[in-house]
N, C-alpha and C positions, 0 to 999 in steps of 0.2 A: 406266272404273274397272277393275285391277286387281285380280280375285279373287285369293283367299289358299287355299291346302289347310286350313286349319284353319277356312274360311268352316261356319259353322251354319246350322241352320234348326231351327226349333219342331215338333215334330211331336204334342205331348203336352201334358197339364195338367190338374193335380188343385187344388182349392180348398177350402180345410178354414176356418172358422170356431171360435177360440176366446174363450168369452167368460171375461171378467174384471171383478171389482166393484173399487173402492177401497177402501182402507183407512181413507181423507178425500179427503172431498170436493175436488175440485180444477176453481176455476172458471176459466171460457173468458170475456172479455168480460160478455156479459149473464147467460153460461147455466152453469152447473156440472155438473161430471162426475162423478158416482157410480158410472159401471158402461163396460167397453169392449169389444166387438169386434174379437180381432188376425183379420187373411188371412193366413194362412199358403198357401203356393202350391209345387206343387211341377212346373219344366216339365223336359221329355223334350225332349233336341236331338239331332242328329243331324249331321255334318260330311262332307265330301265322301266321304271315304272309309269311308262307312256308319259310324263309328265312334259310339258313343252315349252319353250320360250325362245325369243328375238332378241339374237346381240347385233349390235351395232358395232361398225368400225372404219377408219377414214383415214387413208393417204394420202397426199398430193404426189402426180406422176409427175416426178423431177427427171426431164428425160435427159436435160446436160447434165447432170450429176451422174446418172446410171451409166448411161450409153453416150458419153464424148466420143465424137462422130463427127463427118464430112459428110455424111449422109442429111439429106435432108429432114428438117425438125419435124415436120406432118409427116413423114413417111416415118420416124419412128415412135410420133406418138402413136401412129397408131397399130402402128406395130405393140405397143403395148396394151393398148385398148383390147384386140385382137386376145393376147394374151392372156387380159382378165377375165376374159368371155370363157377362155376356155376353165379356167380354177373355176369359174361358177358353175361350170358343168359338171367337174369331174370330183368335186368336192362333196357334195353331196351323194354320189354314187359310189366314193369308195368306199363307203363301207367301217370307218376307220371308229373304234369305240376307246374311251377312257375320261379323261380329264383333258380339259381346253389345253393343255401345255401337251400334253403326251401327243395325241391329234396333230397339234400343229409341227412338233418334232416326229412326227412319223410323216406325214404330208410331207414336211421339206427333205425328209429323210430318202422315203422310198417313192414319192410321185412326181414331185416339183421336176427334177433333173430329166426323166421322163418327160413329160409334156414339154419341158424347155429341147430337150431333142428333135419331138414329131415339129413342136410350131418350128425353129429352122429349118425343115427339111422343106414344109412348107414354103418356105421362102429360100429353097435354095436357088444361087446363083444373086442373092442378097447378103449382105454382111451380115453375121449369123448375130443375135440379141444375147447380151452378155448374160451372166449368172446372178448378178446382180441386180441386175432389170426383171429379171423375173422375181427372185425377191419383195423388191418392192412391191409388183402388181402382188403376190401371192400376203402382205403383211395387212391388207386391210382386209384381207378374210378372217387371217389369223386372230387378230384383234377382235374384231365381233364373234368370234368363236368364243373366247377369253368374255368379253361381256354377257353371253348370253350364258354360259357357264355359271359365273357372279349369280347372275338372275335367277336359273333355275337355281340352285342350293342359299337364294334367298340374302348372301352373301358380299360385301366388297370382295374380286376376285384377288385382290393381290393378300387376302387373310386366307385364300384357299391353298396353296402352293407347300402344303407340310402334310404328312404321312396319315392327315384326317381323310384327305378328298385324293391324293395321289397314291395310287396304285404301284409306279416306279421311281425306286430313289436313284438319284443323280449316278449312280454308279451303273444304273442301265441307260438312262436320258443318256448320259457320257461319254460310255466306254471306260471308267477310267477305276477297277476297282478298288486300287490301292487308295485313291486319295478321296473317293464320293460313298465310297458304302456305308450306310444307313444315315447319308446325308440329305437334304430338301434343299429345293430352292428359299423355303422360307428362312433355314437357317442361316442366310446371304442378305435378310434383306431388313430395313430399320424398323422396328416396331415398338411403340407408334410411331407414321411416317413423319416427315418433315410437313409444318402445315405452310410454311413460307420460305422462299429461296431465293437467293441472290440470283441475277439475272444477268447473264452477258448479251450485251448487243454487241450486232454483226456489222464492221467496217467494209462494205464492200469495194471490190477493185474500183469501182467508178460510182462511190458514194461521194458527195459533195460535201467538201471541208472549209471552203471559203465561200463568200458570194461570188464570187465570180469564177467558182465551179459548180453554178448552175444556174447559167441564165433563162433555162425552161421550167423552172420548179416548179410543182404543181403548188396552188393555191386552196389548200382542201384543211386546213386549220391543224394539220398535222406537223411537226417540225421537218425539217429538210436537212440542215447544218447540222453535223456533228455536235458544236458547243451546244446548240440548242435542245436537242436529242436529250443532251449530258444534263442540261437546266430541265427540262421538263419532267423526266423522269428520275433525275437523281441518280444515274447510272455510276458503279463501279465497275463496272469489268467490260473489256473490250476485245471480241473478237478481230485482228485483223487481216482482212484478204487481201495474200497476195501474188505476184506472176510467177515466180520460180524459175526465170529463164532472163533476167535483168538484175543483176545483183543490185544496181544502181538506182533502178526504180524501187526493186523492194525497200531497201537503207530509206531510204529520202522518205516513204510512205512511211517506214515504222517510225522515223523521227518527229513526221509534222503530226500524224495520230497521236503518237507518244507525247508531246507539246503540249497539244489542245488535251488531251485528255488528264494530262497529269496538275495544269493548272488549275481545270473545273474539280477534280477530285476523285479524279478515277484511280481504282489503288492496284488493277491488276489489268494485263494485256495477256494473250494466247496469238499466235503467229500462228498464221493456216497458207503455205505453201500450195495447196492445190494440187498434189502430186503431180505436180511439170518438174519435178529435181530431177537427176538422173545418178548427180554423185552428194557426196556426201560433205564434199570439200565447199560445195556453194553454199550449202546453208553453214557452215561453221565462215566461211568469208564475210556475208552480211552479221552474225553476230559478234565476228570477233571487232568489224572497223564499231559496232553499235556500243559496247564494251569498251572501246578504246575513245571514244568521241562522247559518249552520251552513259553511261556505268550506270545510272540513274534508271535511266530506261531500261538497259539492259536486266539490270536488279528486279525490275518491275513485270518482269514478262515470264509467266507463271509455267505456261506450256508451249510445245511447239506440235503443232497437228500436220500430220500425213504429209511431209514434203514428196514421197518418191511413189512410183506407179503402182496402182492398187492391185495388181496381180501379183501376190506375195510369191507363187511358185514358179513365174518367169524370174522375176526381178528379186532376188536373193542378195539384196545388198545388206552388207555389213553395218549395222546403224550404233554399234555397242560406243564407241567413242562419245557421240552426239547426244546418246542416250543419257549417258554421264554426267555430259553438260547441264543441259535444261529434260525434264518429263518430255518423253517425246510418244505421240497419242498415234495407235492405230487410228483412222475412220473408216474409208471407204473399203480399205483391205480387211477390216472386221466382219467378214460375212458369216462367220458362225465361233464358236469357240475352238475349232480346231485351225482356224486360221489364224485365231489367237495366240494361240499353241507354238504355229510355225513363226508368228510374231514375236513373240518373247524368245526363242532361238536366235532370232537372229538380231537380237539388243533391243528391241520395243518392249519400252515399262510402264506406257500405259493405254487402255483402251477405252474409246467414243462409242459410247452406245448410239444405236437410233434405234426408234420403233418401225421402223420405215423396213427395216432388214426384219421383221416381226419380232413380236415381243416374246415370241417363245425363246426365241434364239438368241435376244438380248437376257434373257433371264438365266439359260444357262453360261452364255459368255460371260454375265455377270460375277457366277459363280467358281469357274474357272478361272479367270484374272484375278480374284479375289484370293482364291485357295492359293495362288503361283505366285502371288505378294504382288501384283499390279494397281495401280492406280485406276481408277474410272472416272468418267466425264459423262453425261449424254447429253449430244449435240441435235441441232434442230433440224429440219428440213422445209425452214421455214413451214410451220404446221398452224394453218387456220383452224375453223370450227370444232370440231369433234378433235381431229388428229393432234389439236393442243391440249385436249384434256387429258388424252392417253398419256404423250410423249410427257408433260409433266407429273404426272402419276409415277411414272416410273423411276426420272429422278426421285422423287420424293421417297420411294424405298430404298435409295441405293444411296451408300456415302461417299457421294462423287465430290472429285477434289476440291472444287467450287461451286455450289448451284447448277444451276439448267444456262442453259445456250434456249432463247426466244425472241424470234425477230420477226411474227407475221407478221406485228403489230409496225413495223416499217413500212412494209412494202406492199400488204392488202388489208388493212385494218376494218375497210369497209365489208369485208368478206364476213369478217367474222361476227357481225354485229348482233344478228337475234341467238347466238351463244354467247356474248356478253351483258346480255339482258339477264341472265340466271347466274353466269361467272366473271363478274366483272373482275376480280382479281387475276386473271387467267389472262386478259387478254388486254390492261394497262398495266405499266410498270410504274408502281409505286414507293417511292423512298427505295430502286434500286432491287425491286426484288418482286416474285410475283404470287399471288395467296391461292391457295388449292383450296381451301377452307371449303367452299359450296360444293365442291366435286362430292357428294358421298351418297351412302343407301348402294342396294345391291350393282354386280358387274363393275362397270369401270367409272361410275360416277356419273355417267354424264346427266341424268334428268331429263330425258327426252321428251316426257312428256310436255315438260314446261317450256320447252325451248320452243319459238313459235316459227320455224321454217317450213316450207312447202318445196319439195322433192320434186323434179322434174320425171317424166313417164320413166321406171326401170328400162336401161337396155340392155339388160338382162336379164331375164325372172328365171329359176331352174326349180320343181319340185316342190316341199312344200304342202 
């Protein structure tokens, strides 16, 4: 391998916790979210020629979406808390040199799996923290790796990703010689990016569709109602959530969503099952009575996201039928491009990026469903402040089937307000779509400088 002069290394790392309530409740599968924890992370690099700089990077710890659990919710936030303490340690110590994407594909490669071992042994005789939870905690280091990369080579980093500043083409990142040699992530991704993209809002299981599904509404000059959502922002596309284990509530939810949205003007809907399916026969039951009752709606409903359990290598079901039907989107089972892999084997033809799963691992995923003829999406994790400039950055490179999935703007709007002072496009949905336009200048756009927030004490600092 080929070093580069702009090769990095981690020498530093601060982990700041901020928390944030909802505005409404927004449920996950079995469990609802009222309150979140973002990681804000900030690391210190360093490049051959001692030269230095500070990326920034930002997750919300979505602990019902990682770790669906009877466990109780403080005991496994902080079980991930715990767990980002320890990336901040061992990130900076390892030693690991190249480009922000190599780093973070070597980290999740050779160290991540490791550390997610010692922390459950720690807590043996606990219900061990899944592969995906670790993920998450480990994506907002990744990220600020990715920014402070940008920074140091002076750069936007998503122009860095081609054979100028990387050392290994995708056929090492990959494993895959045949179909990556002397290929880049840049040759996967849209150049110049998209500066504006259609925006799907998210119908939650116990979002309020009528007045009198929500006689507690908050009073905070924000919309509440569906129709109103649809009036204020102009919205075309609709995410909506739902139980997987009620054929009868799902129908009934796609038809009154479908209703209200198709009279205000919504021209496209996405079905998000919640991986609670088990067979394959439920979800073709609700679409076929939806088909047979309502063709309109059914016509109107663009994809169908992750009905069945996100552990691709227990749950080997047969999905090629369904597939056929309507795009049917990895999400949660998308944890790297070789789960992609076993995803298209077994009939999944398209895949939901998140940043949330790092953006290293979203860029080669990207690339791999791309080269194997898949469709892409990237979906939200509901991302405030920071974590919504990344996560729409990156659709913006990628020709996903419809714009971006953004919905902090629902459920914490107040969160994000001193980084809608610098990007107000990012964080109002306007005429149905949302403007990246101010994100720009080196790393990942954000403007930190200008942004006027105040950071609560690190609790974590490492190095440095």
């Amino acid at each position: 391998m080929n070093s580069k002069p702009t090769d990095f290394r981690a020498v530093g790392s601060k982990l700041y916790f901020l928390p944030i309530k909802t505005r409404v409740p927004l449920k996950f599968g079995t469990e609802t979210l009222t309150e979140i924890s973002c990681a804000r992370v900030s690391v210190e690099a360093v490049d051959e020629a001692d030269r230095r700089a500070i990326g920034w990077g930002e997750t919300p710890l979505s602990v019902q979406w990682v770790w669906p659990s009877g466990v109780p919710y403080a005991n496994r936030l902080e079980r991930l808390l715990d767990f980002s303490t320890s990336i901040a340690v061992r990130l900076p110590q390892a030693g690991l040199r190249g480009h922000a994407l190599e780093i973070g594909r070597d980290f999740q490669e050779e160290l991540l799996p490791g550390l997610l071992v010692e922390h459950n042994r720690r807590h043996v005789g606990s219900e061990p923290m899944p592969w995906l939870a670790a993920l998450l905690c480990f994506s907002a280091f990744d990220l600020a790796a990715h920014d402070a990369y940008g920074r140091l080579v002076g750069r936007p980093v998503f122009d860095t990703y081609g054979t100028e500043y990387l050392s290994r083409d995708l056929a090492s990142l990959i494993e895959d010689e045949l179909c990556f040699r002397g290929k880049y992530p840049a040759d996967f991704l849209l150049r110049p990016r998209r500066e504006k993209l259609v925006a799907w809002h998210l119908v939650g299981g116990v979002d309020p569709l009528e007045p009198a599904d929500a006689p507690d509404a908050p009073d905070d000059g924000y919309p509440v109602l569906l129709h109103d959502w649809i009036a204020a922002d102009r919205l075309r596309c609709l995410k909506i959530k739902l139980r997987g284990n009620d054929a009868r509530w799902d129908l009934e939810r796609l038809v009154r969503v479908g209703e209200i949205g198709r009279t205000a003007g919504v021209k496209w809907f996405s079905a998000d099952f919640n991986c609670t399916v088990r067979d394959p026969a439920y979800v073709h039951q609700v679409l076929d009575q939806l088909a047979a009752d309502h063709p309109q709606l059914d016509g109107m409903i663009l994809y169908v996201e992750q009905p069945f359990p996100y552990e691709l290598e227990i749950d080997r079901i047969d999905v090629r039928r369904l597939a056929a039907r309507k795009p049917l989107f990895l999400d949660e089972s998308a944890h790297d491009w070789r789960h992609v892999r076993l995803g298209r084997e077994l009939g999944w033809n398209g895949v939901a990026l998140k940043t949330c799963k790092t953006l290293s691992g979203a860029l080669l995923s990207a690339c791999w469903a791309q080269t194997h003829g898949m469709s892409l999406m990237v979906q939200d994790l509901t991302n405030p402040m920071l974590a919504q400039i990344s996560h729409v950055s990156l659709a913006a490179h990628l020709p996903t089937i419809m714009g971006v999935e953004t919905n902090s703007m629902q459920f914490y709007p107040q969160a994000s307000l001193a980084e809608a002072m610098i990007h107000p496009g990012l964080f109002r949905r306007r005429d149905g779509m949302v403007d990246l336009s101010t994100a720009r200048g080196p790393g990942l756009g954000y403007r930190l400088d200008e942004i006027q927030r105040v950071l609560p004490t690190p609790y974590a600092s490492f190095g440095g």
